[in-house]
Phi, psi and omega in degrees: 000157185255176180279353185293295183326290184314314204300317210270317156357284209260357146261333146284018167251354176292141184251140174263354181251346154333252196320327177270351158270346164326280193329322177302329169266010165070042159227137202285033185186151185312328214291106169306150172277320160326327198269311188323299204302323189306333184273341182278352173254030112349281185304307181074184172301116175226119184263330158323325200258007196263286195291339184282292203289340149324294162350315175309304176065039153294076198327319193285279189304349171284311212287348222215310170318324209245023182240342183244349156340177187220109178254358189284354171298317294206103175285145196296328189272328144351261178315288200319284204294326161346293186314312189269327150328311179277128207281323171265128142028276169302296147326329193266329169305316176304324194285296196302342166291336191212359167245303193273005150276011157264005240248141154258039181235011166300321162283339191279298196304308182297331186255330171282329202289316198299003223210340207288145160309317175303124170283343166292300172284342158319324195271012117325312174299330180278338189274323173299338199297329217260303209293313188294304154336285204289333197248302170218095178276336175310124182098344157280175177254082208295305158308351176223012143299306203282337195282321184300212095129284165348309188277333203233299177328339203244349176254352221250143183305174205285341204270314199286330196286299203289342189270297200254025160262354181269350173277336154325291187274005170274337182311288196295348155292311178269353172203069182332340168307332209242006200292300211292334191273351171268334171297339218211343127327278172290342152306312177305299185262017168028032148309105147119012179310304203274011172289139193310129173255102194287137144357150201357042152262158178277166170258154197274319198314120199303328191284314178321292187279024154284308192302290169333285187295350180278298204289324154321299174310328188257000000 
């Protein structure tokens, strides 16, 4: 299919009640996602019509791009500038979630975004950060991960805030050495205590889901 084709896909797949719970999280389309995914596993890997429908910079076709994407295709300034592109939400959790961390440019990616003045793209840095915690912690600095956190997390804007309080609570989950100094972290700065908690969800709130996810393990 050409992007024209796709394009047209995915304008007869607009929901207006689709696009007002979208909206609500502050993504710009219509697209039930159950329907999104269904036309990319139609569609397969195509990284030509992946890279056409980014181009657009349609939210429903980048969101369709990055599920038919290729990502080991994908040169690291290619994901940088992707990265600072993306407008929405979504778009910025999939790519980081379902291209660059498959990247063989991930660590690179990860040391630079953790670092960017721009908060949106840091908290990219922080979420590979979360990921390199819970998974290949050797070589990080897990104590001066908790001091950044400690300094920063309770002033950082919401999107940068919400990355490093889930690095926060992977600490204290995942390296029982480092629980009492993250528990008592999150104790202190009550970031995210009062967020709403749908009925048998964990609270994003750290000392709660440190507390959880530790008793679950055991």
């Amino acid at each position: 299919m050409t992007v024209a084709e796709v394009m047209a896909e995915l304008a007869a797949l607009e929901d207006p009640k689709a696009r007002a719970i979208n909206e609500k999280h502050g993504d710009d389309h219509g697209v039930n996602l159950g329907k999104l995914r269904a036309v990319a596993k139609r569609l397969k890997t195509q990284q030509d019509l992946a890279k056409g429908l980014w181009a657009t910079g349609d939210t429903a076709a980048r969101l369709l791009a990055l599920l038919i994407c290729r990502p080991k295709a994908f040169e690291r300034d290619e994901l940088d500038t992707m990265l600072r592109e993306s407008r929405t939400p979504k778009v910025h959790d999939w790519l980081v979630n379902y291209v660059v961390k498959k990247s063989p440019h991930t660590e690179a990616l990860r040391v630079a975004w953790f670092a960017d003045a721009d908060p949106v793209v840091a908290s990219a840095g922080w979420a590979l950060t979360t990921e390199r915690v819970a998974k290949k912690p050797d070589g990080l600095d897990l104590a001066g991960l908790l001091d950044v956190i400690e300094a920063k997390m309770k002033a950082a804007p919401d999107r940068l805030q919400w990355a490093m309080n889930h690095c926060l609570a992977q600490i204290g989950i995942e390296h029982a050495e480092y629980r009492d100094r993250a528990l008592d972290i999150g104790e202190r700065l009550q970031v995210l205590k009062d967020y709403p908690t749908p009925p048998g969800c964990t609270s994003p709130f750290a000392p709660i889901w440190i507390t959880e996810m530790v008793r679950r393990q055991a």
